[in-house]
C-alpha positions in Angstrom: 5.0 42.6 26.2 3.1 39.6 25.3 1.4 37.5 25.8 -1.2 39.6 26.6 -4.9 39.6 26.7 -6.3 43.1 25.8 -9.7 44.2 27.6 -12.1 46.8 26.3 -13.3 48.6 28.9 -16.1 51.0 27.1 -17.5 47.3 25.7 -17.3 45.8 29.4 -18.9 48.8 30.8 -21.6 48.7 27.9 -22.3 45.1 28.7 -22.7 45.8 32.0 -25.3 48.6 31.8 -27.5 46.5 29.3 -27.9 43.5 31.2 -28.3 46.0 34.4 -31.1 47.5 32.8 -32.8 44.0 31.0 -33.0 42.2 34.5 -34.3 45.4 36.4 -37.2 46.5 33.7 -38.0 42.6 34.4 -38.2 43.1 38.0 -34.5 42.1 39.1 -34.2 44.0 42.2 -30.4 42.8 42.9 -27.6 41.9 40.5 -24.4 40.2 41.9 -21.4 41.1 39.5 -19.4 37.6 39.4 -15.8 38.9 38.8 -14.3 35.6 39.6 -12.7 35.1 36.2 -10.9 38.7 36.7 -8.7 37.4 39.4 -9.2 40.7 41.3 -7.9 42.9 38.4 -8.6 46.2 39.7 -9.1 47.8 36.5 -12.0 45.4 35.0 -13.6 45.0 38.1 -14.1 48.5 38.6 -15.4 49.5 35.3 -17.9 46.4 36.3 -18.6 48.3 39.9 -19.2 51.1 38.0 -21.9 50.0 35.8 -24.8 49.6 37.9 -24.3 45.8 39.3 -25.7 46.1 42.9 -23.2 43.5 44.7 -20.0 42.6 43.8 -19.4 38.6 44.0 -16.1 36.4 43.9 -15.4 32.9 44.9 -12.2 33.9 46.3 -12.1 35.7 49.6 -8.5 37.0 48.7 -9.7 39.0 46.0 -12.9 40.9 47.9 -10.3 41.6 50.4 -8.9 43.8 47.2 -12.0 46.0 47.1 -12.6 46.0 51.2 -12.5 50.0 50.2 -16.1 49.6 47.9 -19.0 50.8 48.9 -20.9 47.9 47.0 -21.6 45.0 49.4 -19.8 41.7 49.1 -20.5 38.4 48.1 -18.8 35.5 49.0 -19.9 32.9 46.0 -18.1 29.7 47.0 -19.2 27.9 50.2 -16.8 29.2 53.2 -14.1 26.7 54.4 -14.1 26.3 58.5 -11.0 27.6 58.5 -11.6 31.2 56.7 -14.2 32.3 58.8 -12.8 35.0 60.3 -11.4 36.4 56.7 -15.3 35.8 55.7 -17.3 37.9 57.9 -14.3 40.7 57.8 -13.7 41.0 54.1 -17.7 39.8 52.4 -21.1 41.0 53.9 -23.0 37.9 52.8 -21.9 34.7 51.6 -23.6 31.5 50.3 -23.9 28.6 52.1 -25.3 25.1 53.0 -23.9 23.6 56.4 -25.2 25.0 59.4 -22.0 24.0 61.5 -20.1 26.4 58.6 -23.1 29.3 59.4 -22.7 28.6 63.2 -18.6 29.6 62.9 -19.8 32.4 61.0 -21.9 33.4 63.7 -19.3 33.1 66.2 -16.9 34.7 64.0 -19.1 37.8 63.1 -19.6 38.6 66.8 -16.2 38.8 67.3 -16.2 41.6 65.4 -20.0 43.1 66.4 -20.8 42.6 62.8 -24.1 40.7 61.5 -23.2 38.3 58.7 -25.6 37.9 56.0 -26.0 33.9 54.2 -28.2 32.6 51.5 -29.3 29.2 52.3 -28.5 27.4 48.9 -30.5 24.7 47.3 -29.9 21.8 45.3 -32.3 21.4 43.0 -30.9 18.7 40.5 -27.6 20.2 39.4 -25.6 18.1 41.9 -23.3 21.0 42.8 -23.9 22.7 46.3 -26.7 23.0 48.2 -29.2 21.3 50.6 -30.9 19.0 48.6 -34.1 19.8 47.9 -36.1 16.8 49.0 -34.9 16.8 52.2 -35.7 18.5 55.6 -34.7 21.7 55.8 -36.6 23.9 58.7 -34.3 22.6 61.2 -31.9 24.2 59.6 -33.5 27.6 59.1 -35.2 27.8 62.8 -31.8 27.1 64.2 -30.0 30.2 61.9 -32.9 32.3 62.5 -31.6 32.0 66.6 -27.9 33.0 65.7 -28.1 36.6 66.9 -24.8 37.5 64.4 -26.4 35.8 61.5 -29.1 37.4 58.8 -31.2 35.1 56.6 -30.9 37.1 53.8 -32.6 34.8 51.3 -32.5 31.4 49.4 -30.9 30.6 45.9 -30.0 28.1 43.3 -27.0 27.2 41.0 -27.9 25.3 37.7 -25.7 24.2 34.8 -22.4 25.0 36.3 -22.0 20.9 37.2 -24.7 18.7 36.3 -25.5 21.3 33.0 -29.3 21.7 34.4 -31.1 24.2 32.5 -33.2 26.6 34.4 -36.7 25.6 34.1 -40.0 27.0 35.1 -40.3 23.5 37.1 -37.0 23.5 39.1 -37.9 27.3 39.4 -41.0 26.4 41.3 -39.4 24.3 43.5 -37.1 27.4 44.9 -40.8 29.0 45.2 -42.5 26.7 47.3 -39.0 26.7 49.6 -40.0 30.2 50.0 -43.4 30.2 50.8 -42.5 27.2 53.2 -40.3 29.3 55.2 -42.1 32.3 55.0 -45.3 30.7 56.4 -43.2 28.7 58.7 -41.5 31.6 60.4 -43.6 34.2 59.3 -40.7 36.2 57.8 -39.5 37.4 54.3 -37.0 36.7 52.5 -34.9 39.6 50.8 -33.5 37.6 48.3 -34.6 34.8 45.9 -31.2 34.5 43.9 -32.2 32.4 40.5 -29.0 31.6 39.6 -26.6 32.8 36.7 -26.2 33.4 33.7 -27.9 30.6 32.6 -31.1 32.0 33.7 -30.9 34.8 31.4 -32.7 32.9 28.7 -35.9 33.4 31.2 -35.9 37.2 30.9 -35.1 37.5 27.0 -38.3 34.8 26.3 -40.4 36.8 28.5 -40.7 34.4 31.2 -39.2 34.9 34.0 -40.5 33.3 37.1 -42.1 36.1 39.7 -40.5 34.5 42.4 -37.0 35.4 41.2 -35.8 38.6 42.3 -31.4 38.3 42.2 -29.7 36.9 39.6 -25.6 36.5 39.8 -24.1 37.5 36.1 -20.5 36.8 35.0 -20.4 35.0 31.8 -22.8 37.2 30.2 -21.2 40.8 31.5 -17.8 39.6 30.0 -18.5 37.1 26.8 -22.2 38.9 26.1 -24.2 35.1 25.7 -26.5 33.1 28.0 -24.9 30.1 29.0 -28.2 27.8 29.2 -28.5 27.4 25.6 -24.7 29.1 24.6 -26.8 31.9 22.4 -25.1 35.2 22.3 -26.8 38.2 23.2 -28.1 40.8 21.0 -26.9 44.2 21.9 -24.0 43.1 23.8 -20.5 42.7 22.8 -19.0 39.3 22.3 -15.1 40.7 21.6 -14.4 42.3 24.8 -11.2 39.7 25.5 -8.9 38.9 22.9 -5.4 37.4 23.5 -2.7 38.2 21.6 0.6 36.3 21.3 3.9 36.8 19.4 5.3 34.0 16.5 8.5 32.9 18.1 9.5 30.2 15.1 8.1 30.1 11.7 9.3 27.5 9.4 8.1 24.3 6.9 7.8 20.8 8.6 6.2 17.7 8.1 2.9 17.5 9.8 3.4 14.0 11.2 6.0 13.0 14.2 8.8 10.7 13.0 9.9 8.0 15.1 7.7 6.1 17.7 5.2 7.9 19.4 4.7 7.9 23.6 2.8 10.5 25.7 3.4 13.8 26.0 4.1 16.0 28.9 0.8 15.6 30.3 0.2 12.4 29.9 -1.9 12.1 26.5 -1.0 10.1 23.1 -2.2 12.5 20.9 -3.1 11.7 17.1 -1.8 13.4 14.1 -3.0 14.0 11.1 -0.8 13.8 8.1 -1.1 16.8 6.2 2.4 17.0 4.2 4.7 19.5 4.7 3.0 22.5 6.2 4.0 26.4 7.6 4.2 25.8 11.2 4.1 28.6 14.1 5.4 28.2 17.1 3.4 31.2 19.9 5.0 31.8 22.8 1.9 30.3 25.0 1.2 26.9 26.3 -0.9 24.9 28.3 0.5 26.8 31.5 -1.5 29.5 30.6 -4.3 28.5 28.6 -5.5 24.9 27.2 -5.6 25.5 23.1 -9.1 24.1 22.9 -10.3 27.3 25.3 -8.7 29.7 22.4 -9.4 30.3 18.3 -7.4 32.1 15.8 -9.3 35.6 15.0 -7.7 34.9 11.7 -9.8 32.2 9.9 -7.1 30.9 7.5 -5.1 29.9 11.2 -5.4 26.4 12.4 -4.1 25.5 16.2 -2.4 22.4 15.9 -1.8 21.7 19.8 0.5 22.9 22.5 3.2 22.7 25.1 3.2 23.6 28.2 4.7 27.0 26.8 4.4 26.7 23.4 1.5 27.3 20.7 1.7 25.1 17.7 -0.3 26.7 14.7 -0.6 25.8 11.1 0.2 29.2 8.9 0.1 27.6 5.6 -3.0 29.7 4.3 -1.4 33.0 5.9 1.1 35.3 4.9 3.3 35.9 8.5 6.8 36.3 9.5 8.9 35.8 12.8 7.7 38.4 15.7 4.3 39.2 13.8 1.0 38.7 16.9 -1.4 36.5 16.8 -4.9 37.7 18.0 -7.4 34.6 19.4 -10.6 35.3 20.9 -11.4 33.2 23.8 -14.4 31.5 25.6 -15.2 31.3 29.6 -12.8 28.5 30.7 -10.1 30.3 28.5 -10.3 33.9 30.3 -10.3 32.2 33.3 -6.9 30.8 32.7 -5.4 33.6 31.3 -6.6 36.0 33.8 -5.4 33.6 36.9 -1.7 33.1 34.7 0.8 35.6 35.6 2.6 35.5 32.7 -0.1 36.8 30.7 0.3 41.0 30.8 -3.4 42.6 31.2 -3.9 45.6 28.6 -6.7 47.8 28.8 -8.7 49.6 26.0 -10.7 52.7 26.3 -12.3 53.5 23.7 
């Protein structure tokens, strides 16, 4: 049935290992395996499980809930709502977070349940996204979760690049070390966990650089597309092919490139802009924006050019190709592309093993 994107598993599982291995001979003690772009496919995220990752993370409680079963501990990544609580402390073992009157329902929550709910206090440290921002006064904050008898400080961490595109630097870096060594001193206690951030601070360990203070990174990008995502660079030694979608031709026929007739917007809003290329071999796929946006895809096929899309159809120019009606069309995909077609339903998941 398609569409369909096809995983290989032995590549996954490959990918997995490597970066296991990189961080830890660099002195990674904890790996969180981000499988929030799997949308708690079983399958994937157990060949991930499997690999040596030493938490597994999702921004979605709904999908740890899937692997309440796993011995691995679980990581909430998104900051908790108020009113999932309850859901947290039962279904994650530690979560991230940044508002103590969030950490203090977690508290409350977590002894309902005589269980001890672990956080890590995030920190903004110029990326905009969550955290307490870095400037400002944050002991308060730590003496008063250090008193919550259901509550473990398990650490401190960062996000970079995933909003305000901030690179990882040996100066933000330092920043997250002098929070440490604040606390610490403060409270005379030690932190487990010093989470660096994601996949973006790969580009630390493979230049040899990586800051002593970090001792967790949280990997999702680079497990399932094989690049860092500071600079984009892929990997070497990883696999870069381990997603590839594949959609059937449902219309194959010569049209004129440009609209006739006055042009409005189309069904999302936008006036798009032809260009007028003569009478071409045009391919409808039976995809659309519903599933995937067409600048999130590529044709494997070089000769293939995607001319836009529908909600549920793909519009691709064929004149360099030799297909006919039913033939599939293979397109690799980047981050915000598997995320879409993993979270669509209409897209079947097939697995490879080999």
């Amino acid at each position: 049935m398609y569409p369909q994107i096809c995983v290989n598993i032995e590549k996954l599982k490959h990918n997995t290992k490597t970066l296991v291995k990189m961080c830890m001979d660099k002195g990674i003690t904890s790996i969180f395996g981000v499988a929030k772009v799997l949308s708690g496919d079983k399958t994937i995220t157990n060949a991930v499980i499997e690999s040596g990752i030493t938490h597994i993370a999702d921004s979605r409680i709904e999908n740890l809930q899937l692997f309440e079963t796993s011995e691995l501990p679980k990581v909430l990544l998104r900051l908790p709502m108020l009113s999932e609580v309850y859901a947290v402390v039962k279904y994650s073992d530690v979560s991230l977070n940044s508002e103590i009157e969030t950490i203090r329902k977690l508290n409350d929550a977590a002894a309902k349940i005589n269980k001890i709910h672990q956080v890590i206090l995030m920190f903004d440290l110029g990326d905009l996204r969550e955290g307490i921002w870095f400037e400002n006064e944050y002991l308060t904050i730590v003496e008063q979760i250090l008193k919550l008898k259901n509550i473990k400080l398990l650490g401190i961490g960062t996000n970079l690049t995933c909003y305000g595109t901030i690179i990882p630097s040996a100066e933000n870096i330092g920043i997250l070390n002098d929070i440490k060594k604040i606390i610490e001193d403060k409270f005379l206690i030690q932190l487990e966990i010093i989470s660096g951030g994601n996949s973006s601070s790969l580009h630390f360990i493979l230049n040899n650089n990586l800051p002593k203070v970090i001792n967790n990174l949280r990997l999702g990008e680079a497990i399932f597309l094989g690049r860092e995502t500071a600079y984009g660079k892929n990997i070497t030694d990883l696999y870069h092919d381990i997603f590839t979608l594949k959609a059937e031709i449902i219309e194959l026929k010569s049209k004129p490139s440009l609209p006739i007739g006055e042009t409005g917007v189309d069904a999302f809003g936008n006036k798009p802009i032809y260009e007028d290329l003569g009478i071409i071999d045009r391919a409808i796929v039976a995809i659309g924006k519903q599933d995937v946006y067409p600048g999130n895809i590529w044709p494997i096929d070089k000769n293939i050019k995607i001319l836009g899309a529908s909600s549920d159809h793909l519009i691709i120019d064929v004149t360099k190709s030799n297909y006919k009606l039913g033939d599939i069309i293979s397109f690799g995909t980047g981050y915000g592309g598997l995320l879409q077609l993993m979270t669509s339903k209409y897209v079947k998941k097939e697995y490879e093993f080999k």
